[in-house]
Backbone as CSV, one residue per row, in Angstrom:
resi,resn,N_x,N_y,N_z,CA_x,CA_y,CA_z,C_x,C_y,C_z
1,UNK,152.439,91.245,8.851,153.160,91.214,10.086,152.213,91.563,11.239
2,UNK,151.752,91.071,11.991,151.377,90.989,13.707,151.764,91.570,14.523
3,UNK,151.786,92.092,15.133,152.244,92.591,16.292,151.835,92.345,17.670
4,UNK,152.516,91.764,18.585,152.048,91.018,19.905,151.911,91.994,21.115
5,UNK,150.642,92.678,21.298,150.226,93.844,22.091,150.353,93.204,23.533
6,UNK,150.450,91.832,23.876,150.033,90.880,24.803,151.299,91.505,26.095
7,UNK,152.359,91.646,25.949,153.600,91.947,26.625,153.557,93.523,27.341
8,UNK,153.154,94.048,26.049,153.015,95.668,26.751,151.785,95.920,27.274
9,UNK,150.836,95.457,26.864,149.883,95.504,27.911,150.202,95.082,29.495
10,UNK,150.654,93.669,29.475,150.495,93.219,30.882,151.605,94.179,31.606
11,UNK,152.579,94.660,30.730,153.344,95.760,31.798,152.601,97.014,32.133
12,UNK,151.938,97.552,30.987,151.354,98.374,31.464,149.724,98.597,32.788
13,UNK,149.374,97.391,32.783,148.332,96.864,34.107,149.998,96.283,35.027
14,UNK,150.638,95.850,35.111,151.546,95.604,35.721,152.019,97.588,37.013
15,UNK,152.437,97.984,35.477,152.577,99.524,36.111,151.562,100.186,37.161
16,UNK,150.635,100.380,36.520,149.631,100.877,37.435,148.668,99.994,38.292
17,UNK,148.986,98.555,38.443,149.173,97.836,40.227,150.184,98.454,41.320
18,UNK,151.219,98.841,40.782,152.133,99.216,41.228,152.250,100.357,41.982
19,UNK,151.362,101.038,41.206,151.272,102.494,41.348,149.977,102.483,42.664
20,UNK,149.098,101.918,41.951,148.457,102.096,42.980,148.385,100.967,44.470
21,UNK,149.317,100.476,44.106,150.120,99.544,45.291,151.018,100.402,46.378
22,UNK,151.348,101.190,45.419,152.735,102.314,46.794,151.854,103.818,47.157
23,UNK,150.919,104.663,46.340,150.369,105.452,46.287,148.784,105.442,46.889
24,UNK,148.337,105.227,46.439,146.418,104.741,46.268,145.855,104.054,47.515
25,UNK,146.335,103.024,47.554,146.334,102.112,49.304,146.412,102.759,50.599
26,UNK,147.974,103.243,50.834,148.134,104.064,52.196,147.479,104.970,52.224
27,UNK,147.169,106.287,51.043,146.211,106.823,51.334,145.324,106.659,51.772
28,UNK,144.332,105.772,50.775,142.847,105.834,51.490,143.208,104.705,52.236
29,UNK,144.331,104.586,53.297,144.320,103.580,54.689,144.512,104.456,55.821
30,UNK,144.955,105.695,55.525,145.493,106.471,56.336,144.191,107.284,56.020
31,UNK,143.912,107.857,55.407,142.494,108.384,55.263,141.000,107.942,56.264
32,UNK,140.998,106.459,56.301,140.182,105.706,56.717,140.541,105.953,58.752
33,UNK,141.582,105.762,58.796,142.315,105.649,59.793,141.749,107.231,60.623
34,UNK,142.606,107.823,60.212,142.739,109.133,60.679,141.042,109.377,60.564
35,UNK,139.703,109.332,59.743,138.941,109.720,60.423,138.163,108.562,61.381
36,UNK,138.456,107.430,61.642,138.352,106.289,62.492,138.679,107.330,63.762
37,UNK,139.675,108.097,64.098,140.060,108.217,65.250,139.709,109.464,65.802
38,UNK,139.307,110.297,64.880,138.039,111.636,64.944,137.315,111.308,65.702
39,UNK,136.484,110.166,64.809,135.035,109.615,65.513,135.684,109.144,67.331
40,UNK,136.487,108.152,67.391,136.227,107.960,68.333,136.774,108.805,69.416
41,UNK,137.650,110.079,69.217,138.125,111.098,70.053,136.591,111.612,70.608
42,UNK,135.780,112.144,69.385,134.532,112.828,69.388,133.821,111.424,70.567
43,UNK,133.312,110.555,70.307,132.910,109.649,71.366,133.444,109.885,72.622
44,UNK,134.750,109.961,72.645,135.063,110.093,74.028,135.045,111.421,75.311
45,UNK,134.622,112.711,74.092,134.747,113.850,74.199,133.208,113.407,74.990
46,UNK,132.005,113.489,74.039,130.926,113.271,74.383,130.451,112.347,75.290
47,UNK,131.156,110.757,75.903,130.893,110.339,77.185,131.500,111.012,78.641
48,UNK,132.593,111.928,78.039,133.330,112.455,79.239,132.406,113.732,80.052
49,UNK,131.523,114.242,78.743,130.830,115.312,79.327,129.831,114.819,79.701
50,UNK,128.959,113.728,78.962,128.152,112.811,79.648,127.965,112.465,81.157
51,UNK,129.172,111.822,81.435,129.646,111.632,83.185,129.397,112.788,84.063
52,UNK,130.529,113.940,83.647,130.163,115.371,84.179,129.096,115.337,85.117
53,UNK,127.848,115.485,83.561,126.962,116.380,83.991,125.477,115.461,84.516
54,UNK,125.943,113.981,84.051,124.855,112.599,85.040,125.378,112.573,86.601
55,UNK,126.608,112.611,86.772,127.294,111.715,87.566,127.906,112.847,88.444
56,UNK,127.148,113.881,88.411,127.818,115.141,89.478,128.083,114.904,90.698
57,UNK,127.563,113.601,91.450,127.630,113.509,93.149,129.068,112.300,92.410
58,UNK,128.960,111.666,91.609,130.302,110.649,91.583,131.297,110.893,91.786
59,UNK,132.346,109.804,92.295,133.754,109.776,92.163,134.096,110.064,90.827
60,UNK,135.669,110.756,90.607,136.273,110.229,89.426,136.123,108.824,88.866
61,UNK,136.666,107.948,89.583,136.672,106.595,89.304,134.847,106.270,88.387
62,UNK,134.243,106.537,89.140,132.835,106.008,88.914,132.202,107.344,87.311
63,UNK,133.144,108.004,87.489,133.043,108.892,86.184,133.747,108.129,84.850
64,UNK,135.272,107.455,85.628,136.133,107.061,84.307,135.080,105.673,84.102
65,UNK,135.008,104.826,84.950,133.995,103.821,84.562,132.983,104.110,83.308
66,UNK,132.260,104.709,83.973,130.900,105.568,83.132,131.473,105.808,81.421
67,UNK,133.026,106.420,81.384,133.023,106.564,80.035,133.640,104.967,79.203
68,UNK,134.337,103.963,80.149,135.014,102.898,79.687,133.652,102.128,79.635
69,UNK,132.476,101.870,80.099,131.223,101.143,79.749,130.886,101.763,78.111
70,UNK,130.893,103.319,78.117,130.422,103.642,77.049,131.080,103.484,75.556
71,UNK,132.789,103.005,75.869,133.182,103.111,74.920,133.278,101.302,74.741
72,UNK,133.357,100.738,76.019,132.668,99.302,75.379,131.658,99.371,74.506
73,UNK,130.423,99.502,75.119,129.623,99.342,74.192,129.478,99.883,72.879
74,UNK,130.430,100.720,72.294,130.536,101.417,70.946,131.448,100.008,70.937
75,UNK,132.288,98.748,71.263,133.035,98.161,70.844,134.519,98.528,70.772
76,UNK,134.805,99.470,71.909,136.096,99.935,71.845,136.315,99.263,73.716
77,UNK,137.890,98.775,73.509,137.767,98.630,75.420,138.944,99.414,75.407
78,UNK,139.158,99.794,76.551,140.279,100.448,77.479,141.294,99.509,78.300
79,UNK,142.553,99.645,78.274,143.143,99.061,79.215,143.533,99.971,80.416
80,UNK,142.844,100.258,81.354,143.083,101.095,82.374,144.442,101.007,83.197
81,UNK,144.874,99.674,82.731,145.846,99.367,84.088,146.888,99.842,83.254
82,UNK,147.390,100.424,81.695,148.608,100.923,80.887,147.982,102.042,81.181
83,UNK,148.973,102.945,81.214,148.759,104.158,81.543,149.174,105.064,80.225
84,UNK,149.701,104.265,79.375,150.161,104.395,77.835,149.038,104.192,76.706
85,UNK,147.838,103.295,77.472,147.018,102.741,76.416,146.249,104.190,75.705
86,UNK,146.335,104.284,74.229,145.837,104.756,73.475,144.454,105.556,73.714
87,UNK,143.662,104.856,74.457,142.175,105.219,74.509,142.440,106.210,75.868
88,UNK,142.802,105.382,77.095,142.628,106.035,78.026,143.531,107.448,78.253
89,UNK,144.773,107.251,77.642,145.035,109.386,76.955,144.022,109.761,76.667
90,UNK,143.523,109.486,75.312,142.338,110.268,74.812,141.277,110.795,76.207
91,UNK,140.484,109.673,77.062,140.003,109.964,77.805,140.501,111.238,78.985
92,UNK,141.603,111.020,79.242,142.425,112.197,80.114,142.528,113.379,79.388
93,UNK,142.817,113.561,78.245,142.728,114.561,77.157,141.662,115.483,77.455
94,UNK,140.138,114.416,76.996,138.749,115.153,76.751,138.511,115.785,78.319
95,UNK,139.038,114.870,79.664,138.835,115.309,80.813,139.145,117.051,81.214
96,UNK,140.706,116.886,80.813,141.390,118.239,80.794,140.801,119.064,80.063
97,UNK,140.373,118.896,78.906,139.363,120.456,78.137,138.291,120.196,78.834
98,UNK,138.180,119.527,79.473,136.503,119.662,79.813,136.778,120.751,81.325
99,UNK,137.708,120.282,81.765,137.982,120.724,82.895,138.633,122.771,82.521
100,UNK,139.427,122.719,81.555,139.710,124.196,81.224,138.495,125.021,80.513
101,UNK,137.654,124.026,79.690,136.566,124.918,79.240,135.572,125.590,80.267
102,UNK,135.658,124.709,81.307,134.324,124.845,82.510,135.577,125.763,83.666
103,UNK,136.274,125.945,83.665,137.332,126.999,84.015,137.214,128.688,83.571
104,UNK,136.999,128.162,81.898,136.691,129.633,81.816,135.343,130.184,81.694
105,UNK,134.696,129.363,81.402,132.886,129.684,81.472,132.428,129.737,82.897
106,UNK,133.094,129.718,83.842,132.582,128.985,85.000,132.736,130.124,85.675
């Protein structure tokens, strides 16, 4: 007598697609993600102080410029004209600690 292993196998590679279809994926997508947006907080932290401390006679404007060139060229753009857009919070963000850190050191 034989026995046809062929069925329970494919459920069992069946199972653990599965598994790592609902489990395994979002993680390391959300993993990937979340430090994707480290880096580029940290980028934006570091062109904001950049501006600061180049661009001391500048306007704001010619400061926010200064960091939206820089985060072009890392390949990130800004939509300046949403006031919602994702990046340019961040940028207002790094502004404000930059602005309370040099508040209290200052």
């Amino acid at each position: 007598m034989t026995i046809d292993l062929t069925k329970i196998i494919l459920a069992i590679i069946t199972l653990i697609g599965a598994v790592i279809t609902r489990y395994l994926i979002p993680y390391l997508i959300e993993n990937v993600e979340e430090k994707k947006r480290a880096k580029i907080a940290d980028i934006v932290c570091t062109l904001v102080e950049a501006a600061d401390r180049y661009l001391k006679t500048g306007t704001g404007e010619e400061r926010l410029q200064y960091v939206v060139d820089g985060l072009a060229d890392k390949g990130i753009y800004v939509n300046m004209q949403d006031i919602h857009d994702q990046y340019r919070v961040l940028i207002e963000s790094a502004v404000e600690q930059l602005r309370i850190r040099q508040g209290v050191q200052g």
